[in-house]
C-alpha positions in Angstrom: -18.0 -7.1 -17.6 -16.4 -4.3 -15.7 -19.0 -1.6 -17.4 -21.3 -2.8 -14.4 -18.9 -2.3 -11.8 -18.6 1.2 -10.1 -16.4 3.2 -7.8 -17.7 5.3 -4.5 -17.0 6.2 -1.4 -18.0 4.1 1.6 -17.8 4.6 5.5 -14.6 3.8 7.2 -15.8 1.4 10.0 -17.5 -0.6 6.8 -14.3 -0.6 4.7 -12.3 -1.3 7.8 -14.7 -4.4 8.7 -14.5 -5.8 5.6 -10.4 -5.5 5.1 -10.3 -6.9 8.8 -12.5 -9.7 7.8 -10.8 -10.2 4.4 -6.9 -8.9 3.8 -4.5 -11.4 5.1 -3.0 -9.0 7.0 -6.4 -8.6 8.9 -5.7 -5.4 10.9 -6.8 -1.9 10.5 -4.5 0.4 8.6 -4.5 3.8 8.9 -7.7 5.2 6.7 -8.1 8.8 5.4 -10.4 8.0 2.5 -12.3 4.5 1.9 -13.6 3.3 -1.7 -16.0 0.5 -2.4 -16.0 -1.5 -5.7 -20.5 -2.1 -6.1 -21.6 -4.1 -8.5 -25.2 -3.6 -8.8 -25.5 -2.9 -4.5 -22.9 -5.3 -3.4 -19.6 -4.4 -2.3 -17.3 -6.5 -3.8 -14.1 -4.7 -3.5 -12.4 -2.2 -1.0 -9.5 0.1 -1.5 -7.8 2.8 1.7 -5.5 5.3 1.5 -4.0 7.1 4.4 -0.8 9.0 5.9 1.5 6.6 6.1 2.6 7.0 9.9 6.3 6.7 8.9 7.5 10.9 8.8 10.8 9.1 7.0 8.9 7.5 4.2 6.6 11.2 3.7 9.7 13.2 3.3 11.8 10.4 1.6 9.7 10.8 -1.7 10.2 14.0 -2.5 11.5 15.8 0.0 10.0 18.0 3.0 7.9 20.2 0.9 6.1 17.5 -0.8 5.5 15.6 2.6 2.2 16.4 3.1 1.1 15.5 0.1 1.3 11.9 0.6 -0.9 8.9 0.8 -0.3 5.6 1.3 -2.2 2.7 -0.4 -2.4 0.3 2.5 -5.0 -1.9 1.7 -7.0 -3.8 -1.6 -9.1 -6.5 -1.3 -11.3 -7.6 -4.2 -14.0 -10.4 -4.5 -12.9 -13.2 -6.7 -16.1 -12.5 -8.1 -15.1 -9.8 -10.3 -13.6 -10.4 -13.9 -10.3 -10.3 -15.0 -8.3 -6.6 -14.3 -10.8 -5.7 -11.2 -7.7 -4.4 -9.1 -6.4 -2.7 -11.7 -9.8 -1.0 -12.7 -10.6 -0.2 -9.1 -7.0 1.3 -8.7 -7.8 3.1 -11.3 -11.0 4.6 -10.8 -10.5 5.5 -7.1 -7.6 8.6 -7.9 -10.7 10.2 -9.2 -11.3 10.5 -5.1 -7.7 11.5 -4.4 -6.6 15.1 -2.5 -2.9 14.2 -2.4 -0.8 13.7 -5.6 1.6 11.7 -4.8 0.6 8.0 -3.9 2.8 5.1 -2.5 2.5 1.6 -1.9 3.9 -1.7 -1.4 4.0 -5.4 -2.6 4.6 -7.8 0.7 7.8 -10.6 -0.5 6.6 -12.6 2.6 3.2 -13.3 0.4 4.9 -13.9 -2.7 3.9 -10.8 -4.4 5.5 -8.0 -7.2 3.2 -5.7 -7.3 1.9 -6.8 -10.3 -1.5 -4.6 -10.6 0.7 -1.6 -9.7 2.6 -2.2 -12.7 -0.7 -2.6 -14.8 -1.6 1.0 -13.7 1.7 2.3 -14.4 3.2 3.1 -11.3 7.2 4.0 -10.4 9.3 1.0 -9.0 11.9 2.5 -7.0 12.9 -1.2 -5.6 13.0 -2.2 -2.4 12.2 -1.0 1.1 15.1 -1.2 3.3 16.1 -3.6 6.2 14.7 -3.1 9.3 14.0 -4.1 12.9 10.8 -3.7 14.0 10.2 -3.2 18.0 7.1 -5.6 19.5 5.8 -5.3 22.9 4.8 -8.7 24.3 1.2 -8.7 24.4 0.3 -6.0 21.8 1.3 -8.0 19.0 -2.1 -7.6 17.4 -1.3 -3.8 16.9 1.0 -2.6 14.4 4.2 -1.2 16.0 3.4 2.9 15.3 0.3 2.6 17.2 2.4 2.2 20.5 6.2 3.3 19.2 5.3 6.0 17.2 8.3 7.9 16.7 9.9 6.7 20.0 13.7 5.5 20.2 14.1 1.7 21.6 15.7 3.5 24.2 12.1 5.4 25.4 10.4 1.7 23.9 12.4 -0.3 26.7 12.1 2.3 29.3 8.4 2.6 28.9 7.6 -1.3 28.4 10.2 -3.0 29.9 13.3 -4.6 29.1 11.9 -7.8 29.3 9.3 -7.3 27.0 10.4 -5.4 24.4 11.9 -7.6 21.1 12.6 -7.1 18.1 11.3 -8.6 14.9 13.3 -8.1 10.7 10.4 -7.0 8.9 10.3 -8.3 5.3 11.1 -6.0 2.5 8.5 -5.0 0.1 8.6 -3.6 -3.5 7.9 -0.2 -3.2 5.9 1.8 -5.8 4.9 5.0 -6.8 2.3 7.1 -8.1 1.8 10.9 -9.7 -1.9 11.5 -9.1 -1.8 14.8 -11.2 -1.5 16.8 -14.5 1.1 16.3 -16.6 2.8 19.6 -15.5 2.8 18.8 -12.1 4.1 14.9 -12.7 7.1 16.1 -14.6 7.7 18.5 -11.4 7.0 15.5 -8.8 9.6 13.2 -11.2 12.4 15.5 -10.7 11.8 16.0 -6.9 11.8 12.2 -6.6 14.4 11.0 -4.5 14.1 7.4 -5.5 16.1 6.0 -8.2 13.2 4.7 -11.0 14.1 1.2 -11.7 12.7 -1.5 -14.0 9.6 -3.6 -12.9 9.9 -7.2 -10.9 8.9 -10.2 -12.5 7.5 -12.6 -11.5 8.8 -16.5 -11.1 6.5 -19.1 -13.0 7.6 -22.8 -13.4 10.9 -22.1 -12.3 11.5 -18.9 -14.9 10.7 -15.6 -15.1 8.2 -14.5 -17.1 6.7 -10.6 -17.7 3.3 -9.5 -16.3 2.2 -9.7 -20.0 2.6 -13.3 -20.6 1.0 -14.4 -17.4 -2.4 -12.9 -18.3 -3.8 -12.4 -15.3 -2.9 -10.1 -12.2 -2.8 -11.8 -8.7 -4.6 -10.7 -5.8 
């Protein structure tokens, strides 16, 4: 039962072992805060937030003002251990931890997924992230592009690296959802700064139909 699960904060260099070891992406994301899921003593679920490293996605919410007030939910894992609606739970219970308001993540299409548990915590689909080019460097492929492009034209990429090894990769689209971590007051201010249209949840496709996160029953990790 999810009444002996429980929510805290952890260390980073834990929570950032364990997604390494764990999320198929298996590479460390930004981290301003880090949240374990115990049951009993045992970590059996991590959650991070941090500043997404993209200045256009902080500002594209809602607007300049509001652009430091952003985190980014970059990484869940949970144990198959824990019962049914353990994301959705631990989602839950980590805002408590929160010292932004407004809160954004994605669901990867290259693993197949919706972002259904967003949708069971009643987050804002504003559809999808747009097409894009990302820049590698031959031999730093292990390291997510910001760490070594960060807000440098392909221009200054090619220059600093090399024509010849410089490439450059489509990066899949993801759904892209939203999240008002605040009173009601200050959600109904945040909804009319948002600059993303607010459009009806994805399904999902089961047996060659679409069925609603309802009639599925369950909430893939």
């Amino acid at each position: 039962m999810l009444q002996d699960y429980h929510v805290k904060p952890i260390d980073k260099k834990i929570a950032i072992d364990i997604v390494i070891q764990n999320h198929y992406l298996h590479r460390k994301p930004p981290c301003s805060i880090s949240l374990g899921l115990f049951h009993n003593e045992d970590i059996v679920g991590v959650i991070t937030y941090g500043v997404p490293p993209s200045h256009t996605l902080l500002k594209g919410i809602c607007g300049e003002d509001e652009s430091q007030n952003v985190y980014e939910l970059n990484r869940l894992w949970v144990s198959d251990s824990v019962p049914k609606n353990g994301e959705s739970f631990f989602i839950s219970q980590s805002f408590k931890f929160l010292d932004k308001e407004i809160i954004v993540s994605f669901a990867d299409t290259s693993q197949n997924h919706v972002g259904i548990v967003y949708q069971a915590t009643n987050w804002i689909y504003t559809g999808m992230s747009a097409k894009f080019k990302d820049p590698k460097v031959r031999g730093l492929e292990h390291m997510h592009h910001a760490t070594y492009a960060n807000r440098m034209t392909n221009k200054e990429l090619i220059d600093k690296f090399g024509e010849d090894n410089v490439y450059f990769v489509e990066r899949p689209r993801k759904h892209r959802y939203i999240y008002f971590n605040a009173n009601k007051r200050k959600r109904k201010e945040l909804m009319k700064k948002l600059k993303y249209k607010q459009l009806d949840y994805p399904k999902i496709e089961k047996q060659g139909r679409m069925l609603p996160p309802v009639e599925l029953g369950f909430l893939p990790r």
